[in-house]
C-alpha positions as CSV (number, residue, x, y, z in Angstrom):
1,X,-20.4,8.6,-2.5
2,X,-22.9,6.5,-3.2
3,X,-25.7,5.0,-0.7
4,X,-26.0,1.6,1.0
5,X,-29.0,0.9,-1.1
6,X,-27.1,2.3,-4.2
7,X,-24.3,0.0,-3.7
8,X,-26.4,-2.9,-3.2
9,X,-28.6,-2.0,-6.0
10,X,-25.2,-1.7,-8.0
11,X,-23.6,-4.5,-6.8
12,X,-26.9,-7.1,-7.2
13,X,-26.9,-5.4,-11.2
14,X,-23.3,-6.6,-11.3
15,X,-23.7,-10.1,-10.6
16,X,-26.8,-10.4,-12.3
17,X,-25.7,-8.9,-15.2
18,X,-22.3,-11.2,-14.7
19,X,-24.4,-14.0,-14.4
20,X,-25.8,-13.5,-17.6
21,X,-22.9,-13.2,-19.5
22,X,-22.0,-16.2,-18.0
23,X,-25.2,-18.0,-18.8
24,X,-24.4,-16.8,-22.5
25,X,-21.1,-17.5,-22.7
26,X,-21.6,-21.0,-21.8
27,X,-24.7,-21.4,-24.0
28,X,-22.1,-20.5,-26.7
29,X,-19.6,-22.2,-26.3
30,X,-22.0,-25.4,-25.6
31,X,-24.1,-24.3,-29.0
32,X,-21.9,-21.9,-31.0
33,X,-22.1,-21.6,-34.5
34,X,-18.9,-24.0,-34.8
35,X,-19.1,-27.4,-35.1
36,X,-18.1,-28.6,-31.6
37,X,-18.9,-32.2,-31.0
38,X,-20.0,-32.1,-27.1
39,X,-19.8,-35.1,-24.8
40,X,-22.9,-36.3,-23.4
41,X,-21.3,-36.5,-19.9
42,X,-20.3,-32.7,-20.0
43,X,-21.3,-31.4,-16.1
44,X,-22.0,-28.0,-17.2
45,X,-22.4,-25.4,-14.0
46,X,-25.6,-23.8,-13.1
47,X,-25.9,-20.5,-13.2
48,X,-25.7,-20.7,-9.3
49,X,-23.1,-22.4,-9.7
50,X,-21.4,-19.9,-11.9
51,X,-21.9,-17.7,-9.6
52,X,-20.4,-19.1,-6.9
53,X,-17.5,-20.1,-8.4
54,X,-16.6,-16.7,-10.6
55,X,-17.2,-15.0,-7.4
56,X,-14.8,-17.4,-5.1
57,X,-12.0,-16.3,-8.3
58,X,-13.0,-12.8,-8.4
59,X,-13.0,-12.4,-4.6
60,X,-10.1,-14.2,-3.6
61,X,-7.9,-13.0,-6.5
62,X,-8.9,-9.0,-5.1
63,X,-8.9,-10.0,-1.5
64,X,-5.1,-11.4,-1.9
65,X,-4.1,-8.2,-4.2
66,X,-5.7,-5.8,-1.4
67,X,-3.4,-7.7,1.6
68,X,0.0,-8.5,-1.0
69,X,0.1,-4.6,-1.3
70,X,-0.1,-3.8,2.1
71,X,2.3,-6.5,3.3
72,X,4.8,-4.7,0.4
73,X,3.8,-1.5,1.3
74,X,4.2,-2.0,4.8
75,X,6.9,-4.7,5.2
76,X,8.7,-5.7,2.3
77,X,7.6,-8.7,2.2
78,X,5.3,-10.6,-0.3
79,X,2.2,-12.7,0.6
80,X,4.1,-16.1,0.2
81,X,7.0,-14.5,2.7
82,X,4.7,-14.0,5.2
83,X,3.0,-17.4,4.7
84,X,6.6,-18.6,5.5
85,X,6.4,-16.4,8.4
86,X,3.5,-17.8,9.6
87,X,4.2,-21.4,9.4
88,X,7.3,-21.8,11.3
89,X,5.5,-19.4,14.0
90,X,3.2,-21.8,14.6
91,X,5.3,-24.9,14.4
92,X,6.8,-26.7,17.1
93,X,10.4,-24.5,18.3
94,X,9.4,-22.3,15.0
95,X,10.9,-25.0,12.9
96,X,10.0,-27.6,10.0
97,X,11.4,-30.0,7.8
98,X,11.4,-27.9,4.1
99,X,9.2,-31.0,2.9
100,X,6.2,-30.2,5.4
101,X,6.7,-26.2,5.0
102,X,6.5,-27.4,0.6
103,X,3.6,-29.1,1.5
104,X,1.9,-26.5,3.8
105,X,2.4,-23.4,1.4
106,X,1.2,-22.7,-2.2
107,X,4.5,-22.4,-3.6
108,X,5.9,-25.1,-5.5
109,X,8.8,-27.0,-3.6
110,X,11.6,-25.4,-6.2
111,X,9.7,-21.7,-5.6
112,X,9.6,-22.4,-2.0
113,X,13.5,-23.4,-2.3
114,X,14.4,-19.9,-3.7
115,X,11.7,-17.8,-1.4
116,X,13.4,-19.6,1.4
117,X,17.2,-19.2,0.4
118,X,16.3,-15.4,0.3
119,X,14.9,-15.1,4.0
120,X,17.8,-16.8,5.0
121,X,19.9,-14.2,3.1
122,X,17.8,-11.3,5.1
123,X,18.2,-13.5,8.2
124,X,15.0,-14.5,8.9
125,X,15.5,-18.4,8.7
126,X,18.0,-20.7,9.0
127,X,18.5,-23.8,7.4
128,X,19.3,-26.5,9.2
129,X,20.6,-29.7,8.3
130,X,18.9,-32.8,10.6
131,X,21.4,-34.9,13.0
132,X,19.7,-37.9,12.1
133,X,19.0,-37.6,8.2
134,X,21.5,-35.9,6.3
135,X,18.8,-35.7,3.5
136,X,16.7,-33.7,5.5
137,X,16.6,-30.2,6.3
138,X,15.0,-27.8,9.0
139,X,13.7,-24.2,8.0
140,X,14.3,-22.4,11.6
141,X,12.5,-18.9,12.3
142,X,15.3,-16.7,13.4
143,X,14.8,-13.9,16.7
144,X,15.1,-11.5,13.2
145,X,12.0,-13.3,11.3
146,X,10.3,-13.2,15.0
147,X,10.7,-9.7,15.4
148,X,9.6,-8.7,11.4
149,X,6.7,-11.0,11.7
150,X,5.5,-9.5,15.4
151,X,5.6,-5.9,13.7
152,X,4.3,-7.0,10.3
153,X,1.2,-9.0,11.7
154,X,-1.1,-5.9,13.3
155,X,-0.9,-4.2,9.7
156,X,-1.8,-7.4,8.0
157,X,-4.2,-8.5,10.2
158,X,-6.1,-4.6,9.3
159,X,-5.9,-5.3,5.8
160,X,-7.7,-9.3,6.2
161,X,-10.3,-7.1,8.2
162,X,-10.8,-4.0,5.6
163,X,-10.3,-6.6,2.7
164,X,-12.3,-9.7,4.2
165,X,-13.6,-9.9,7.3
166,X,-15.8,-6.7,7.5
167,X,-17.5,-7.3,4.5
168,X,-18.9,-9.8,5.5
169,X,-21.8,-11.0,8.2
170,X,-21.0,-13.3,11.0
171,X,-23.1,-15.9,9.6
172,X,-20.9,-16.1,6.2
173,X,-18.0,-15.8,8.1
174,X,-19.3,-19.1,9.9
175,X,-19.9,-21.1,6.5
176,X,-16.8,-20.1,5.1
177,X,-14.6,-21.3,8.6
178,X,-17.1,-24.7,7.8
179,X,-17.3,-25.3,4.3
180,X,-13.2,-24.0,3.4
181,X,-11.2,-25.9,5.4
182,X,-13.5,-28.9,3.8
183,X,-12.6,-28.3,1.0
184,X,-8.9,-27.8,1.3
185,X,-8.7,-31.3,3.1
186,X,-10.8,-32.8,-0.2
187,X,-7.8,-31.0,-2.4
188,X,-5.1,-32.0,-0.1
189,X,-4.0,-35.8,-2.0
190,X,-4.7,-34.2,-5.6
């Protein structure tokens, strides 16, 4: 097992060494031996900013894989199940219309369609058609969904920590609760 100062050590190599690829991999493709007309109003990213944003990919893309196993490990379930899950928890009587659940989940309205015609197959939701708008329909968490979200959540909750959370200091912690839901709002109308 390797030391702290060994893993940091490692770990700083890595993203330097990243970062340079990076760096020459852009100066490439910005100077290769091909002839690529470049536009003069190309933003091209700093290395920082490289960084930062091959990082965000990198992490989140591992961060999600490390809690999507445990949640089908554990529960059965896939990461956009339980983002169902979680949604309706924490909506008004555990309910929404199935255009603001499509709009507060990453799945595509069609996707969401299917992912939500199969919990109501394992009877976790209902669907539920509105009394005043017959075009409008109400995903319903069921006393089922209740009770598999309720057992599910302490497990996932330890893999957020293991894969998230403890990694990181209190301070990052605090930019990211700042500077994510920021961005997500700036992304919301795109």
């Amino acid at each position: 097992m390797l030391s702290t100062a060994c893993v940091s050590a490692h770990h700083n190599f890595n993203v330097e060494t990243k970062a340079a690829r990076l760096h020459d991999m852009s100066f490439t493709v910005r100077r290769g031996t091909h002839a690529v007309a470049e536009p003069a109003d190309v933003r091209w990213l700093s290395e920082a900013e490289q960084l930062a944003w091959r990082g965000w990919i990198d992490a989140s893309r591992r961060v999600l894989a490390a809690t999507d196993r445990q949640l089908k490990r554990d529960a059965g379930l896939a990461t956009d199940d339980y983002e169902v899950f979680v949604r309706l928890s924490e909506a008004e009587g555990h309910r929404l219309r199935m255009s603001d659940l499509a709009s507060s989940v990453t799945n595509s309205p069609s996707r969401l369609s299917q992912r939500v015609g199969r919990l109501s197959r394992d009877g976790y939701v209902v669907r539920v058609r509105c009394d005043n708008d017959a075009r409008v329909w109400w995903v319903e968490l069921t006393a089922t969904g209740r009770e598999k979200l309720e057992a599910t959540a302490p497990g996932h909750v330890e893999a957020v920590r293991e894969a998230f959370i403890d990694r990181l200091e209190a301070h990052e912690i605090e930019v990211l609760a700042s500077v994510l839901p920021r961005l997500v709002a700036s992304l919301e109308n795109d």
